[in-house]
N, C-alpha and C positions, 0 to 999 in steps of 0.2 A: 143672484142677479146674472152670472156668467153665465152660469146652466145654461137658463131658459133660452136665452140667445144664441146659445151653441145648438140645443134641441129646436130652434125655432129655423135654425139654418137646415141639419142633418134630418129632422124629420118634414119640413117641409108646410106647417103649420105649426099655431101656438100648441104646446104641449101642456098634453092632460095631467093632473095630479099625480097618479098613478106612474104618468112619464120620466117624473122628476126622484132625483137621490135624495135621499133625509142629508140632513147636516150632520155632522160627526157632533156628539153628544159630549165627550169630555173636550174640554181645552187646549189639550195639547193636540189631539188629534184635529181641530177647528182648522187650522191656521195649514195643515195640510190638505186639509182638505178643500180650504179655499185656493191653495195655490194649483193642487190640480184642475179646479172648475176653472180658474183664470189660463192656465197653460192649456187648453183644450180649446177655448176661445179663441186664443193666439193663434192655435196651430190653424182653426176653423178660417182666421179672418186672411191667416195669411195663404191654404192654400188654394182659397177661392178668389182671391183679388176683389176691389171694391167694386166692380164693372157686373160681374156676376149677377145673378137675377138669384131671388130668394123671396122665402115669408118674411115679411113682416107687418106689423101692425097698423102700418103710413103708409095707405094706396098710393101715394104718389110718388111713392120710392118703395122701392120694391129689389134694391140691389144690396149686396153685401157693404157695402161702402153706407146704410142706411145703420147699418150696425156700429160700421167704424167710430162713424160721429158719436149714434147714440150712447154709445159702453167709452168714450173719451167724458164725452159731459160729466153722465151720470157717475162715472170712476170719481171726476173731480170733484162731484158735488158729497158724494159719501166720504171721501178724504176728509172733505169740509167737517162732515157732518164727526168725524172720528175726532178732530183734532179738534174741536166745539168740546166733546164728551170727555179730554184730556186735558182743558185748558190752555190748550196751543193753538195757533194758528201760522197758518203760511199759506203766500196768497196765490192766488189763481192766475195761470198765464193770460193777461189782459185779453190776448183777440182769443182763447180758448172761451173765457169768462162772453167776450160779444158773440163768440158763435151759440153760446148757450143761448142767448138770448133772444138771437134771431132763427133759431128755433124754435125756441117756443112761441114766437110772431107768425112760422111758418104753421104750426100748429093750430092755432087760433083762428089763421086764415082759411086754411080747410075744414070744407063743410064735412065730418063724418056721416052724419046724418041722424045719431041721437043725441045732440048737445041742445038742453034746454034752451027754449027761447031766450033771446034777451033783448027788452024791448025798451027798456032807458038806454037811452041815449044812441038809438037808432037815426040813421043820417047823419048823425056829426063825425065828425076827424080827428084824428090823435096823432100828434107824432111824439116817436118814442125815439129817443136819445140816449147813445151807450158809446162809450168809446169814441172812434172815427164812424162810427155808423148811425144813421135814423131812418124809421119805420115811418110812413105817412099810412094810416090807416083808419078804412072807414068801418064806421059802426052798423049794423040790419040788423033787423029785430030774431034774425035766423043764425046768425054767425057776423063773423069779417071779412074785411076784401082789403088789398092794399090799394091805397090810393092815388088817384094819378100825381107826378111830380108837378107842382103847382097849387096843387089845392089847398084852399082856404081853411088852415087849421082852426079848430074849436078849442083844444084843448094840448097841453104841453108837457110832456114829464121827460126826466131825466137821469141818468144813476150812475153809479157807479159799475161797472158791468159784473164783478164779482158777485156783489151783494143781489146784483139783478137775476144772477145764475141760479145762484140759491133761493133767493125766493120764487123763479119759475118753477124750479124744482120740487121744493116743497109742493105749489100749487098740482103741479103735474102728478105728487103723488095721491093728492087727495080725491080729483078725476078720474086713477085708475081703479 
């Protein structure tokens, strides 16, 4: 996961298979080799600053600071997902856990331009509720739009912002 995003800065588009390092194959070697993909990241985020202009996969951010967010979330949600697979848990920094979320609202909101129609529940309003934050958001049979402050909600939901992280995530993976 670190890789891609370090190759996605230094080469300057997504990186081809061929781009990328194989995983270290025995166990012990794993855990180095993860720490050097993570310390290459580090060095990538910190010596471009977040203001910088880069590749990435979100037209509408296109700056190294596009990264910072993204590899914080998703850091937090694979943690999640480790300490799930150990029977531990510990929880998510609350406004870390809203920014998840309201990521993936910014997500949703932009039009890519191959996101299947979806045509239930086109024209209605949703507000989403997370923490100290809520989304008002309308429905199109093309994508979403956030909706103006006032509008006449159809529908209500609410969460907890951790558990909200994780399940964007998850959804997020099955999209890509």
């Amino acid at each position: 996961m670190y890789e891609h995003k370090t190759l996605c800065m230094t080469l300057g588009h997504a990186p081809l298979d061929e781009q990328r390092s194989s995983p270290a194959r025995q166990e012990t070697e794993l855990s180095a080799w993860f720490v050097e993909q993570r310390d290459a990241l580090l060095e990538q985020l910190t010596e471009r600053g977040p203001v910088q202009q880069t590749f990435t996969w979100f037209p509408p951010d296109r700056t190294v600071g596009f990264w910072y967010r993204r590899m914080a979330l998703e850091t937090a949600v694979h943690r999640v997902d480790a300490e799930l697979a150990t029977g531990t848990r510990t929880p998510v920094d609350p406004e870390l856990a809203v920014d998840g979320v309201d990521e993936l609202v910014g997500f949703l909101v932009h039009d890519f331009g191959d996101t299947p129609t979806r045509a239930a529940g086109a024209g209605r309003t949703v507000q989403l509720s997370c923490g100290q934050r809520r989304w008002l958001l309308t429905l199109r049979a093309d994508g979403v739009d956030y909706a103006a402050e006032g509008t006449s909600v159809d529908a209500s939901t609410w969460g907890d912002p951790t558990a909200l992280t994780a399940l964007a995530s998850r959804l997020e993976d099955e999209t890509q």
